[in-house]
C-alpha positions as CSV (number, residue, x, y, z in Angstrom):
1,X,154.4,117.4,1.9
2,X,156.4,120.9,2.3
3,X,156.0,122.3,5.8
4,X,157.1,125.0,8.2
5,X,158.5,123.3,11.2
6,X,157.0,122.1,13.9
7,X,157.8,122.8,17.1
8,X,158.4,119.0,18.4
9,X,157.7,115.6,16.4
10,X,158.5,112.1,17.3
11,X,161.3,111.3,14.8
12,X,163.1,113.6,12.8
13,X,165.9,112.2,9.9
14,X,168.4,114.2,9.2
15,X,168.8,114.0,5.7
16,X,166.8,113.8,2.5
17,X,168.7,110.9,0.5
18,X,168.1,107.2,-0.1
19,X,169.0,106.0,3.6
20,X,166.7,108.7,5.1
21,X,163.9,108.9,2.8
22,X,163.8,105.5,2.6
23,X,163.6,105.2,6.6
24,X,160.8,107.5,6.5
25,X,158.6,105.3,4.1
26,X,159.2,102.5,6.3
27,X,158.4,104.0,9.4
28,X,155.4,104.9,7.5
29,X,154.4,101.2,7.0
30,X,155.1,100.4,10.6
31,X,152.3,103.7,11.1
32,X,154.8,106.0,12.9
33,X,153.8,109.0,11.1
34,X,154.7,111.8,13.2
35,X,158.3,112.3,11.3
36,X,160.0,114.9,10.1
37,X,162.5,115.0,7.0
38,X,165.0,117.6,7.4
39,X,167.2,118.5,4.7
40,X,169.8,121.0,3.9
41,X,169.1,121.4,0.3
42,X,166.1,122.9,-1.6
43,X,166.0,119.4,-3.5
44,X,166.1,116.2,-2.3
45,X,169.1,113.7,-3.1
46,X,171.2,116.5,-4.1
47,X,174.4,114.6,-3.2
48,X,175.4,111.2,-3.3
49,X,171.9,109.7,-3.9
50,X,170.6,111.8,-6.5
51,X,174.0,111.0,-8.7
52,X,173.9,107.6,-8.5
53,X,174.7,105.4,-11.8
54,X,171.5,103.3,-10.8
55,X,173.2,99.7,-10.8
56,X,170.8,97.5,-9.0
57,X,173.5,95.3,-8.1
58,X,172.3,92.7,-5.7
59,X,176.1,91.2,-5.1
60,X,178.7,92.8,-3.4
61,X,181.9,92.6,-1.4
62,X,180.5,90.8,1.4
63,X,178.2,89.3,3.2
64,X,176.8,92.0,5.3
65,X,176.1,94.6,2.9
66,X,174.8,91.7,-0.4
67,X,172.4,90.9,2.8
68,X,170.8,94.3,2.6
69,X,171.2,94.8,-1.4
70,X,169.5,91.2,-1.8
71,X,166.8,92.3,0.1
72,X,167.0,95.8,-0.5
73,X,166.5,94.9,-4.8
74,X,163.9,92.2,-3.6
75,X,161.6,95.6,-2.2
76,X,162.1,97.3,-5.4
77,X,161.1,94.6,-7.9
78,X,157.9,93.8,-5.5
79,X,156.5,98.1,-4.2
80,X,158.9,100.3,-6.7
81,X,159.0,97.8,-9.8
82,X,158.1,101.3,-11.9
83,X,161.5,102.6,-10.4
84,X,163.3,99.0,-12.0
85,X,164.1,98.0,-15.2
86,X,164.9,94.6,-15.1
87,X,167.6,94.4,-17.6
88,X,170.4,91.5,-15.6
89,X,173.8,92.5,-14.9
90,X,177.3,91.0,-15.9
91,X,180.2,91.2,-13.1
92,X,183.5,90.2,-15.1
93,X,186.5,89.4,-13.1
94,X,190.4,89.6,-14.1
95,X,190.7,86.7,-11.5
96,X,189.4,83.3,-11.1
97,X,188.9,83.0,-7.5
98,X,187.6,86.6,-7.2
99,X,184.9,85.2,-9.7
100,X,184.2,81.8,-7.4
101,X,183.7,83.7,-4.3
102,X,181.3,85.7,-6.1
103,X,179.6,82.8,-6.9
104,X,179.4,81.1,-4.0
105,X,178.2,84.7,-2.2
106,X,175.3,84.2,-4.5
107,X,174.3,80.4,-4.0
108,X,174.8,81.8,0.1
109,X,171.9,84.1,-0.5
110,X,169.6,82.5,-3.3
111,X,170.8,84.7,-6.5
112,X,170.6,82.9,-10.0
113,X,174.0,83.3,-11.5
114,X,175.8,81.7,-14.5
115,X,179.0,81.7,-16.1
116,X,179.4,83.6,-18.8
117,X,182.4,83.5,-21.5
118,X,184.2,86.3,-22.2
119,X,182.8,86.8,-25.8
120,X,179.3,86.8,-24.0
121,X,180.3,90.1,-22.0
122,X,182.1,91.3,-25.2
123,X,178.9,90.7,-27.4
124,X,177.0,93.1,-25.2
125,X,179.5,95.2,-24.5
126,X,182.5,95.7,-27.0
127,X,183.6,98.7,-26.0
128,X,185.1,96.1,-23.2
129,X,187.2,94.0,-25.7
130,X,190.1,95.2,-24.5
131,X,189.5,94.5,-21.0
132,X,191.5,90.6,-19.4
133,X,188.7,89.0,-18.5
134,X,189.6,85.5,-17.2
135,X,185.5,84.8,-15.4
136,X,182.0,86.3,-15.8
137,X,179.0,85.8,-14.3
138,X,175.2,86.8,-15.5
139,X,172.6,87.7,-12.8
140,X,169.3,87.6,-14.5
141,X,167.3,89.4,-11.4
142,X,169.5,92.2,-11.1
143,X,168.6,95.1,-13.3
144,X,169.0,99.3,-12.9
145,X,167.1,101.9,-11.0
146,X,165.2,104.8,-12.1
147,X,167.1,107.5,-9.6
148,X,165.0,110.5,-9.4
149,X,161.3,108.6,-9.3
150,X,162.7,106.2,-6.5
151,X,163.5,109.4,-4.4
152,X,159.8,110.8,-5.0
153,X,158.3,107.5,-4.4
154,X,159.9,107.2,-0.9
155,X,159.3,110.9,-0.5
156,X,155.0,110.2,-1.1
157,X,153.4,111.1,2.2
158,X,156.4,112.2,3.9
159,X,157.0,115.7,5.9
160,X,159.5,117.4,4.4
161,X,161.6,120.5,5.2
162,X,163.7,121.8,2.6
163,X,166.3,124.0,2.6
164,X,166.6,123.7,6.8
165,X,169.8,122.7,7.5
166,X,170.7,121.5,11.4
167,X,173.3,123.3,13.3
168,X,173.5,122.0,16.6
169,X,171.3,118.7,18.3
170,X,171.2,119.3,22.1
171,X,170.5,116.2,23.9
172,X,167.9,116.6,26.9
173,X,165.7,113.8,28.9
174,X,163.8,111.5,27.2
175,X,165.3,112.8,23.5
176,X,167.4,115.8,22.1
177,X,166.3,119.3,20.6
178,X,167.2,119.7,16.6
179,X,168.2,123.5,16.1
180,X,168.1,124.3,12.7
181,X,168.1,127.7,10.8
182,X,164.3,127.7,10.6
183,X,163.6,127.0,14.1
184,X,164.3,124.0,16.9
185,X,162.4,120.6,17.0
186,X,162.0,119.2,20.4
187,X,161.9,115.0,19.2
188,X,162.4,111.4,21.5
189,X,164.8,110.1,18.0
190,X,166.8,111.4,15.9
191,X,167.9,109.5,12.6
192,X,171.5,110.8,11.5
193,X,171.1,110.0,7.3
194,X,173.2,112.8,6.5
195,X,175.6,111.0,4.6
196,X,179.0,112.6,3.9
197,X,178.2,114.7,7.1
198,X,177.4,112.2,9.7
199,X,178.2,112.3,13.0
200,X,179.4,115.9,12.9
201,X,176.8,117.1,14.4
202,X,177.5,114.3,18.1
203,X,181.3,114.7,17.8
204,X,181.9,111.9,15.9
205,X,185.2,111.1,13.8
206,X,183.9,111.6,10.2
207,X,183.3,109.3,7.8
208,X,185.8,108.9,4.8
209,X,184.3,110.2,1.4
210,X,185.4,109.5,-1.9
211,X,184.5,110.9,-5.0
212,X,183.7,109.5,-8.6
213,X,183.5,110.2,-11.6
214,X,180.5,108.8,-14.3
215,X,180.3,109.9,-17.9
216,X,177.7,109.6,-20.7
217,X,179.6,108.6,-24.0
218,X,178.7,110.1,-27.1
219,X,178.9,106.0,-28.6
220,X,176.0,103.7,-29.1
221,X,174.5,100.9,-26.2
222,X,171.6,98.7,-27.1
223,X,168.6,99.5,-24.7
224,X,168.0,97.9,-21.4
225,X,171.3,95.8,-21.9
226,X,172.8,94.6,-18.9
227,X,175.1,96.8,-17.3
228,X,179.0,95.4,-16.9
229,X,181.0,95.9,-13.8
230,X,184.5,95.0,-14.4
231,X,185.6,94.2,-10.8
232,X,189.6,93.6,-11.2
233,X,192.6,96.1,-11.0
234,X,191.4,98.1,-13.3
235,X,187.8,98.4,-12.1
236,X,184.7,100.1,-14.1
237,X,181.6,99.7,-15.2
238,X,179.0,100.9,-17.9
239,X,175.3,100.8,-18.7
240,X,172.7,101.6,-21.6
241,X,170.9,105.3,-20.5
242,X,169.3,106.5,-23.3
243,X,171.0,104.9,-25.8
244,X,174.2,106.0,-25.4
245,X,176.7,104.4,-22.7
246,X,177.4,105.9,-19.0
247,X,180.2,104.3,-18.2
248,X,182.9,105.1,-14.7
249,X,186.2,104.1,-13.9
250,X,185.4,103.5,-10.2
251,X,188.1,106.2,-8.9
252,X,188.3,107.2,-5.3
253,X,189.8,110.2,-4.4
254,X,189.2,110.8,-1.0
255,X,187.4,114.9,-0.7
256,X,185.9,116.8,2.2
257,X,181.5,116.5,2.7
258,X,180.2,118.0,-0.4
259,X,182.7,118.0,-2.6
260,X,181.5,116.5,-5.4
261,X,183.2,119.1,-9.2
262,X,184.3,116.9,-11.7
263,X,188.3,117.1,-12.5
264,X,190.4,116.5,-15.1
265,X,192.1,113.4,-13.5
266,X,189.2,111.7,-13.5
267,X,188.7,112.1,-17.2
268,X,192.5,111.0,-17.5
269,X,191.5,107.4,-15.6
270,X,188.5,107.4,-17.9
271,X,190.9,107.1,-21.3
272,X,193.1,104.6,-19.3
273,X,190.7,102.8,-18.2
274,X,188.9,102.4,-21.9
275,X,192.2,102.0,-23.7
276,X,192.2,100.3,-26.9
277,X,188.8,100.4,-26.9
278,X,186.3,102.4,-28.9
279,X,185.4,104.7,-26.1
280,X,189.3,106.0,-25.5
281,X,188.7,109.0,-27.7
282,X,184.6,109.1,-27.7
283,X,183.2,112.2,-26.6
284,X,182.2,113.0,-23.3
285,X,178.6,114.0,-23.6
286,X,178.0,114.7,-20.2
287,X,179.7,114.3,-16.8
288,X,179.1,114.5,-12.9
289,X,180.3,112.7,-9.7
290,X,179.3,112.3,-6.9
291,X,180.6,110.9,-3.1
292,X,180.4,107.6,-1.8
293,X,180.5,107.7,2.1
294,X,182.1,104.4,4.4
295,X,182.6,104.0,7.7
296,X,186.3,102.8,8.9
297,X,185.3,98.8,9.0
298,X,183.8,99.5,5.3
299,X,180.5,98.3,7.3
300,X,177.0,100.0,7.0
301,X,176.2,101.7,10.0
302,X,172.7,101.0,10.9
303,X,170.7,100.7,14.0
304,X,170.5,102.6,17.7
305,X,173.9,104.8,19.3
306,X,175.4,103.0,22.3
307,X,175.9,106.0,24.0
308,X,173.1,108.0,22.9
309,X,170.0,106.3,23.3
310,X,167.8,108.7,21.6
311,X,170.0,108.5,18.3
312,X,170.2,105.9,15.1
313,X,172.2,106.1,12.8
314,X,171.5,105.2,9.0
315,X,175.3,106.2,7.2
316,X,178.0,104.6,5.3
317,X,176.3,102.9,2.6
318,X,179.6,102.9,0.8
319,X,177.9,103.0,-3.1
320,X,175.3,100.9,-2.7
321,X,172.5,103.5,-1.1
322,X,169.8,103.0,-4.3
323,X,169.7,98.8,-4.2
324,X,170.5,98.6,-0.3
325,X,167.9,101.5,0.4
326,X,164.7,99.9,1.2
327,X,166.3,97.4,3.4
328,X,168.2,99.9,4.9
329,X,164.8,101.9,5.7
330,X,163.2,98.6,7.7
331,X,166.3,97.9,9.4
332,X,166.5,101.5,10.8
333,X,163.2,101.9,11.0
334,X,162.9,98.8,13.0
335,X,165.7,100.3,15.5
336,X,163.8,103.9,15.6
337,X,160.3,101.5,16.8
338,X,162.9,100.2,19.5
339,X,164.0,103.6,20.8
């Protein structure tokens, strides 16, 4: 629901993205309803989360942040499964022990894997015949995310103000006052889920933000195949979207908030990354990027301020906002119910 804005509410999130839209639908469920979603765009997910690749990978680089896509993925296949496809996904691995840890992450947290040969990735994906793969590993549950309808199905229900951008938050007792361009919201918590912007707003050091490319091939993928993530020295990874392949080569340059114009350097890691293959000279049928935002400790930060009782924080999901999102929602959620 579009609104002018109110003049005081009990939460307001800054930012309309995964991590706060997503908070907002959970606060929802716990019946705090008197929220406000501000955002600085006149479209939601108009940064990082609306230009994600949609990878619902459940395992990551560690423990902390597979605990959150683990559950995160288990949310969408249960309230959201319209927003999943459950196609599996293939993590390949230049190194053996890379590929062991990975596996012993999974049996940590109750995720079906199995080894996979090299020929197996290959026969799915050939355009990675070139790659060294010395491991591999199926995971059947994983699958990839329908971007834009999980945005408007956490948006459902939820008070929105587009285009309201907020310039200053003015701490006072018992909460803080939200100025924005539209007008000030006097609230007892704030949720910063601004993303590449977080913490500007208290002073904070910034988060680092990196940008990467993804490309849609002009070269064939068989529907709902599961996606490949080659995690090694050369990293990348690839998925079916409408029959042709969107593939990345995971770069990382670091850019300022909102910076998000493709370059040509990242085309130039593209061929390198898919040489000897048959997409090192396919077209480019289309091409975006986007930001990924992280914290110093690579950590999530999720959960109350020490210093600032009246703020939580809901930032630095580091690439994984779409599978981590709904778990990221309760957690924060569950730390606004604290406040």
């Amino acid at each position: 629901m579009l609104i002018d804005l109110p003049r005081s509410a009990d939460v307001v999130i800054v930012g309309g993205g995964f991590a706060g839209l997503a908070t907002a639908a959970a606060l929802r469920a716990r019946k705090i309803t008197d929220v406000v979603v501000l955002e600085r765009e006149k479209t939601l997910g108009e940064f990082a989360s609306g230009r994600s690749a949609g990878l619902g990978r459940q395992l990551a680089e560690d423990d902390p942040i597979t605990a959150l896509t683990v559950r995160g993925a288990a949310i969408l296949r249960q309230r959201y499964s319209t927003c999943w496809t459950a196609t599996g996904g293939v993590l390949s691995f230049d190194n053996v022990d890379h590929a062991e840890a990975y596996r012993e992450r999974a049996g940590r947290f109750g995720v079906q894997v199995d080894s996979i040969s090299r020929e197996m990735v290959v026969a799915h994906w050939p355009q990675l015949g070139a790659m060294e793969i010395a491991a591999a590993i199926a995971i059947p549950s994983d699958g990839v995310i329908a971007i834009q309808a999980l945005l408007a199905a956490y948006a459902k229900d939820a008070t929105l103000a587009l285009g309201a951008p907020v310039e200053q938050i003015v701490e006072m007792q018992g909460g803080a006052r939200v100025v924005t361009k539209r007008g000030d919201i006097v609230t007892r918590c704030v949720v910063d889920a601004s993303g590449a912007w977080a913490g500007q707003l208290v002073g904070e050091p910034p988060l680092e933000s990196l940008k990467r490319h993804v490309y849609v091939m002009d070269a064939k993928a068989t529907k709902d195949a599961p996606y490949a993530w080659h995690l090694g020295a050369c990293e990348l990874y690839t998925r079916e979207l409408g029959g042709q392949a969107l593939v990345s080569p995971c770069d990382a340059t670091p850019v300022p908030a909102g910076h998000q114009e493709p370059d040509d350097e990242g085309e130039a890691k593209l061929r390198r990354a898919f040489a000897g293959s048959s997409l090192e000279n396919a077209p480019i049928a289309r091409v975006w990027a986007c930001q990924r935002t992280f914290t110093a400790s690579g950590a999530m930060k999720l959960g109350r301020d020490a210093q600032r009782p009246w703020l939580v924080w809901a930032v630095g999901l580091g690439g994984h906002g779409a599978t981590a999102s709904a778990a990221v929602g309760e957690t924060v959620a569950a730390a606004v119910a604290a406040v």
